[in-house]
N, CA, C and O atoms as a DFTB+ gen file, in Angstrom:
344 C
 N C O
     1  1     -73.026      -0.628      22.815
     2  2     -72.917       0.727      23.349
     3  2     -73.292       1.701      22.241
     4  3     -72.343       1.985      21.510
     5  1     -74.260       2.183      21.994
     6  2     -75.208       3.235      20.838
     7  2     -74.493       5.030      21.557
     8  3     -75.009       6.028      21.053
     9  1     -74.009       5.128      22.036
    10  2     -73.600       6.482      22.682
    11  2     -71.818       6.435      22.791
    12  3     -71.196       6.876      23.758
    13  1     -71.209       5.820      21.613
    14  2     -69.672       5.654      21.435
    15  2     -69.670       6.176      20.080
    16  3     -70.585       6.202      19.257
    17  1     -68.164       6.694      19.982
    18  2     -67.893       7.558      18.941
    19  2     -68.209       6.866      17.065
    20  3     -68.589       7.432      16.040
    21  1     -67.840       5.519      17.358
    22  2     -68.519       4.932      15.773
    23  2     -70.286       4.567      15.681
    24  3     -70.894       3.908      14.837
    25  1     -70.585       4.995      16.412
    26  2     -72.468       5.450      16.214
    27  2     -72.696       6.390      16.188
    28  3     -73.907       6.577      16.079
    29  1     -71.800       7.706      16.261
    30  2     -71.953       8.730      16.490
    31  2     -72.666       9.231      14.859
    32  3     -72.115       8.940      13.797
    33  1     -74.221      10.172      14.970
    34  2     -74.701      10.301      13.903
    35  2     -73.871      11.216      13.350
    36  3     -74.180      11.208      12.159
    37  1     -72.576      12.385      13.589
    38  2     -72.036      13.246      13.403
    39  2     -71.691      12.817      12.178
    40  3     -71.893      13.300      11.064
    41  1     -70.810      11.253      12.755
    42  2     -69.507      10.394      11.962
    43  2     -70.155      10.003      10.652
    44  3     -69.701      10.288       9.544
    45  1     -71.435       9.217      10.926
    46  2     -72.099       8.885       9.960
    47  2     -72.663       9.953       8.694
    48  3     -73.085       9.609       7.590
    49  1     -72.569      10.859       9.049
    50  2     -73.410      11.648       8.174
    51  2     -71.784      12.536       7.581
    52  3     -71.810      13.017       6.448
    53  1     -70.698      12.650       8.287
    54  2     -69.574      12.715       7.370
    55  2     -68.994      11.456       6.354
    56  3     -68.401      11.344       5.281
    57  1     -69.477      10.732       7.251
    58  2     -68.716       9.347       6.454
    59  2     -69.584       9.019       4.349
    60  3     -69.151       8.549       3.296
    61  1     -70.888       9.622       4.818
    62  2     -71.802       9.210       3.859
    63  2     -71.398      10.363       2.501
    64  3     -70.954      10.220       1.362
    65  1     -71.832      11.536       3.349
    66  2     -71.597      12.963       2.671
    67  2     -70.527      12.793       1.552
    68  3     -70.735      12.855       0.341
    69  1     -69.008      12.502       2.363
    70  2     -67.934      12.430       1.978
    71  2     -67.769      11.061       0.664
    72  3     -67.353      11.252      -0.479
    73  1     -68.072      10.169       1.050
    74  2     -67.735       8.525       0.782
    75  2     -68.732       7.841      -0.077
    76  3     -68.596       6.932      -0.896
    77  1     -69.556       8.374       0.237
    78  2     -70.880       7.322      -0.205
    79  2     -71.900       8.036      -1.221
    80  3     -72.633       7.415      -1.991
    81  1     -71.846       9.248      -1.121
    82  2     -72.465      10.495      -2.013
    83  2     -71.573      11.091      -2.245
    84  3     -71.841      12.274      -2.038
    85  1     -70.101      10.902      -2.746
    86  2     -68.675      11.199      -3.763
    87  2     -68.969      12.853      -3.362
    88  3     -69.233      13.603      -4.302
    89  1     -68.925      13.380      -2.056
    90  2     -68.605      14.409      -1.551
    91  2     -67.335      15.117      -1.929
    92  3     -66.455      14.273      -1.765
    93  1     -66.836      16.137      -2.314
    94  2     -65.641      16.564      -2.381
    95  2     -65.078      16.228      -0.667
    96  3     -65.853      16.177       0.288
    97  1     -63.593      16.027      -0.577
    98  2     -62.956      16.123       0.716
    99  2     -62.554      17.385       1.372
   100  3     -61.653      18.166       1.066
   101  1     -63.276      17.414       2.185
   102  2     -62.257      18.757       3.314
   103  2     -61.229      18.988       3.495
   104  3     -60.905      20.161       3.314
   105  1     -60.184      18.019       3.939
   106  2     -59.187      18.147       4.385
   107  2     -58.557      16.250       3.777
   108  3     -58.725      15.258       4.486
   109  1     -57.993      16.215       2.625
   110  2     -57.012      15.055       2.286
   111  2     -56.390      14.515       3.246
   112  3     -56.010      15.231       4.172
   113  1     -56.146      13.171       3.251
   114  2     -55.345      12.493       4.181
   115  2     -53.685      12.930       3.869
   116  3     -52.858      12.768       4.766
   117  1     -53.258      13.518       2.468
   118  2     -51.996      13.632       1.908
   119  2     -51.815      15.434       2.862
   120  3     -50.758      15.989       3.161
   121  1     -52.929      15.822       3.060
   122  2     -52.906      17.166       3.259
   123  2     -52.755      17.341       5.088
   124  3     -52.140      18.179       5.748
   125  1     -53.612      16.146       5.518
   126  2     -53.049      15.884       6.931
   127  2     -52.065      15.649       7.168
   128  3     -51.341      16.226       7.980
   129  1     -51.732      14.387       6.245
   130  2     -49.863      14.126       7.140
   131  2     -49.238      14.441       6.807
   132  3     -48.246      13.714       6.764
   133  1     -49.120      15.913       6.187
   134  2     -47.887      16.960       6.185
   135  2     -47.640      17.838       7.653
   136  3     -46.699      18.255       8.328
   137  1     -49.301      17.820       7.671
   138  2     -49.493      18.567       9.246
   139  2     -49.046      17.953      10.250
   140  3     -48.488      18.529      11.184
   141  1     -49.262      16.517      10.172
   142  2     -48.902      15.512      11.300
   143  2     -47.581      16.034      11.226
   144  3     -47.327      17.013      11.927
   145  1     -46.679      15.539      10.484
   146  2     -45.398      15.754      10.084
   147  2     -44.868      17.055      10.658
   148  3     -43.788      16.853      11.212
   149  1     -45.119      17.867      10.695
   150  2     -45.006      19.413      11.525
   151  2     -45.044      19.370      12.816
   152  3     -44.157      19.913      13.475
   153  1     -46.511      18.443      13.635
   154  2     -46.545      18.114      14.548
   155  2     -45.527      17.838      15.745
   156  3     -45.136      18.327      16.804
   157  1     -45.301      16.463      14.683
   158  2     -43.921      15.350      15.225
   159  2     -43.156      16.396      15.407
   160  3     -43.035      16.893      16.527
   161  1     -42.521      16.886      14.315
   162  2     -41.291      17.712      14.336
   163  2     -41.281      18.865      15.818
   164  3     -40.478      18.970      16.745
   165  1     -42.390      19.505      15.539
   166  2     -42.419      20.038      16.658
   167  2     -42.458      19.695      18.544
   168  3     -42.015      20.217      19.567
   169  1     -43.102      18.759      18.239
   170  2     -42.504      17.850      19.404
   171  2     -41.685      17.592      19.743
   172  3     -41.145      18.003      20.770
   173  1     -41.153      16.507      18.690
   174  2     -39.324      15.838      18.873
   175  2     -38.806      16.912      19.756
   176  3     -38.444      16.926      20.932
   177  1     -38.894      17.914      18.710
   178  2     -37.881      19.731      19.110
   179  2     -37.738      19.667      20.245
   180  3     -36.686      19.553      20.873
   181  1     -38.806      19.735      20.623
   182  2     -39.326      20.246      22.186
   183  2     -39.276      19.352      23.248
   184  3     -39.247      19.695      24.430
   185  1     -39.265      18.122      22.806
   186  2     -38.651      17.072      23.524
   187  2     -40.180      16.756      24.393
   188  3     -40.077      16.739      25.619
   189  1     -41.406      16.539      23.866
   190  2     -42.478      16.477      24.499
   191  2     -42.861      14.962      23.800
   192  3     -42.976      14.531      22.653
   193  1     -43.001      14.366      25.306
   194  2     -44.086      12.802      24.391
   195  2     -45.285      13.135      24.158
   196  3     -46.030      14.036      24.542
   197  1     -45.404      11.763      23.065
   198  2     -47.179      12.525      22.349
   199  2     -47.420      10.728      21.986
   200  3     -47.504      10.219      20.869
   201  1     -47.486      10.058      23.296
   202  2     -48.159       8.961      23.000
   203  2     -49.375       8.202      22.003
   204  3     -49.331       7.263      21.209
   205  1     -50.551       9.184      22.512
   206  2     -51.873       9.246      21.612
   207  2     -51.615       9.783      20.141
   208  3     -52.073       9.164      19.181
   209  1     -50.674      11.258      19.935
   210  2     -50.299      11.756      18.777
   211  2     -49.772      10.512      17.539
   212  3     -50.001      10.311      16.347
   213  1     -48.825       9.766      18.789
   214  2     -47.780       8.964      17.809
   215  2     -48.864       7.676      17.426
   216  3     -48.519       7.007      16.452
   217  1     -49.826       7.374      17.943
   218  2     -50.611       6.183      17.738
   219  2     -51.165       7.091      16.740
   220  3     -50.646       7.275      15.639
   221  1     -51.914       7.487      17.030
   222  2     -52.951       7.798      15.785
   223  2     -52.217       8.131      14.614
   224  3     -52.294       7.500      13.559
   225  1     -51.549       9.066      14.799
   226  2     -50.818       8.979      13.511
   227  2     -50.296       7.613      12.454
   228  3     -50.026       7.667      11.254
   229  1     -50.262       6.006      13.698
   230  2     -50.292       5.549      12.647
   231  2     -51.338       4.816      11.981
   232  3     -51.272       3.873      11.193
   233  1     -52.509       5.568      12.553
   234  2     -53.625       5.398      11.355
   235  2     -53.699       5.875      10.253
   236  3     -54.191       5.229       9.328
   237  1     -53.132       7.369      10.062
   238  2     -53.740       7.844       8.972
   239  2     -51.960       7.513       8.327
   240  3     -52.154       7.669       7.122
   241  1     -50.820       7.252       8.436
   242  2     -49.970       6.382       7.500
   243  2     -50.500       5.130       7.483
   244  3     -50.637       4.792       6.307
   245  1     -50.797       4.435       8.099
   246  2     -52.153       3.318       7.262
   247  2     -52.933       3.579       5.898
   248  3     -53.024       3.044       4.793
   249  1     -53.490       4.777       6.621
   250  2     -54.864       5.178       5.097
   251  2     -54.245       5.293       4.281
   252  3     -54.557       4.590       3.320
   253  1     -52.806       6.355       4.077
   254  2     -51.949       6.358       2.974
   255  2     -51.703       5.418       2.213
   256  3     -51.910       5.380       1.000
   257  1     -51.234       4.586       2.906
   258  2     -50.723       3.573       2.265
   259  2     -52.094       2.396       1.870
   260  3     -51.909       1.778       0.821
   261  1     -52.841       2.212       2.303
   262  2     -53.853       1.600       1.433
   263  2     -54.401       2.447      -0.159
   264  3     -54.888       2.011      -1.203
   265  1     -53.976       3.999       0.380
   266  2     -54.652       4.081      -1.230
   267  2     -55.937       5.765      -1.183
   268  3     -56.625       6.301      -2.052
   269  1     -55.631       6.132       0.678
   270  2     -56.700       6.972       0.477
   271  2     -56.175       8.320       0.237
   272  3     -56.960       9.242       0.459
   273  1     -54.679       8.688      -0.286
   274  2     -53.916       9.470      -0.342
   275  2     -54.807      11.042      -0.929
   276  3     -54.172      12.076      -0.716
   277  1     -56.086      11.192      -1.572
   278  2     -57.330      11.621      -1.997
   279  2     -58.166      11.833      -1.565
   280  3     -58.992      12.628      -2.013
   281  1     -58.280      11.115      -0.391
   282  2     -59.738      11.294       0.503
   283  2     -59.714      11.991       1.438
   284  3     -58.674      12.589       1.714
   285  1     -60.788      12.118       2.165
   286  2     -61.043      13.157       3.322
   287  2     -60.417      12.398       4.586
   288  3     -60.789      11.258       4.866
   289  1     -59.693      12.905       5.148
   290  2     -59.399      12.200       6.687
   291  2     -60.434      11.560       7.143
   292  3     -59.996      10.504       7.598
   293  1     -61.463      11.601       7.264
   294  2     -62.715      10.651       7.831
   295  2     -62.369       8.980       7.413
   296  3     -62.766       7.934       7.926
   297  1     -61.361       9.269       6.136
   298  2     -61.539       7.786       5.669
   299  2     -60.845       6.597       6.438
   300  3     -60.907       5.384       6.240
   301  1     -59.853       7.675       7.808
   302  2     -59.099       6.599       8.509
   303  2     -60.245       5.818       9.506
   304  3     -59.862       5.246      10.527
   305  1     -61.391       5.839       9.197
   306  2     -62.512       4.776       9.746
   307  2     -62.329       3.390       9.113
   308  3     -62.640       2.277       9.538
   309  1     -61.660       3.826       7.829
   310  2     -61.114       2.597       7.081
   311  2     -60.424       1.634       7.082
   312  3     -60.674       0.462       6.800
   313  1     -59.377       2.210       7.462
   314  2     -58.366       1.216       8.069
   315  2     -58.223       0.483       8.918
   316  3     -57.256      -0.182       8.545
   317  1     -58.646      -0.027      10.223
   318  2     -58.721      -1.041      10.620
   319  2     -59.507      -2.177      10.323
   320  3     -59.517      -3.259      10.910
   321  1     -60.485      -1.631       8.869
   322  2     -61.018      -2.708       8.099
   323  2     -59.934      -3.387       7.128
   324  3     -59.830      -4.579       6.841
   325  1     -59.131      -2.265       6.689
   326  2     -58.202      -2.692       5.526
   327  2     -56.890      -3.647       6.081
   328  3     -56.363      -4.563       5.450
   329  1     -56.554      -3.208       7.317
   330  2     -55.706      -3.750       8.165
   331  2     -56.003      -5.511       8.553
   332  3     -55.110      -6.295       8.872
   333  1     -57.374      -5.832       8.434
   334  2     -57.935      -7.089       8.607
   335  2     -58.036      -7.501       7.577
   336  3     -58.659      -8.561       7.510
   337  1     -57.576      -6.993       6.448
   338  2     -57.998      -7.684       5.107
   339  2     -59.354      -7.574       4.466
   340  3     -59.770      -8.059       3.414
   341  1     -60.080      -6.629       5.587
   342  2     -61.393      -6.273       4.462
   343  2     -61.633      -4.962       3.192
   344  3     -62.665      -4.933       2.522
């Protein structure tokens, strides 16, 4: 499937920019999940489920914890490589 979001030339050309040509990061993964963290909170509060919220989120505490605590959020493309042991 060439028309799904990991072929997407958008992704690729952040992924490279960022990763591969030592791009400065936009937005840190340490700098996201403070936001996430706000998120949640604000939810819980409110007593609203956030199914998709709560999954993804535990991608990018994945990225953390492998090590991308520095990088640009793009890098949670990473983690389900790192998650397999690659």
């Amino acid at each position: 499937m060439d028309t799904s979001l990991p072929t997407a030339p958008a992704l690729h050309a952040m992924t490279r920019a960022v990763h591969d040509e030592g791009g400065a990061p936009g937005v840190t993964a340490t700098v996201f999940a403070k936001d996430l963290e706000i998120i949640a909170g604000f939810a819980t509060g409110t007593g609203t489920p956030t199914p998709l919220f709560a999954l993804a989120s535990t991608f990018y505490a994945a990225a953390l914890a492998q090590g991308h605590a520095d990088d640009d959020t793009a890098c949670v493309h990473a983690v389900p490589r790192g998650l397999a042991g690659g």
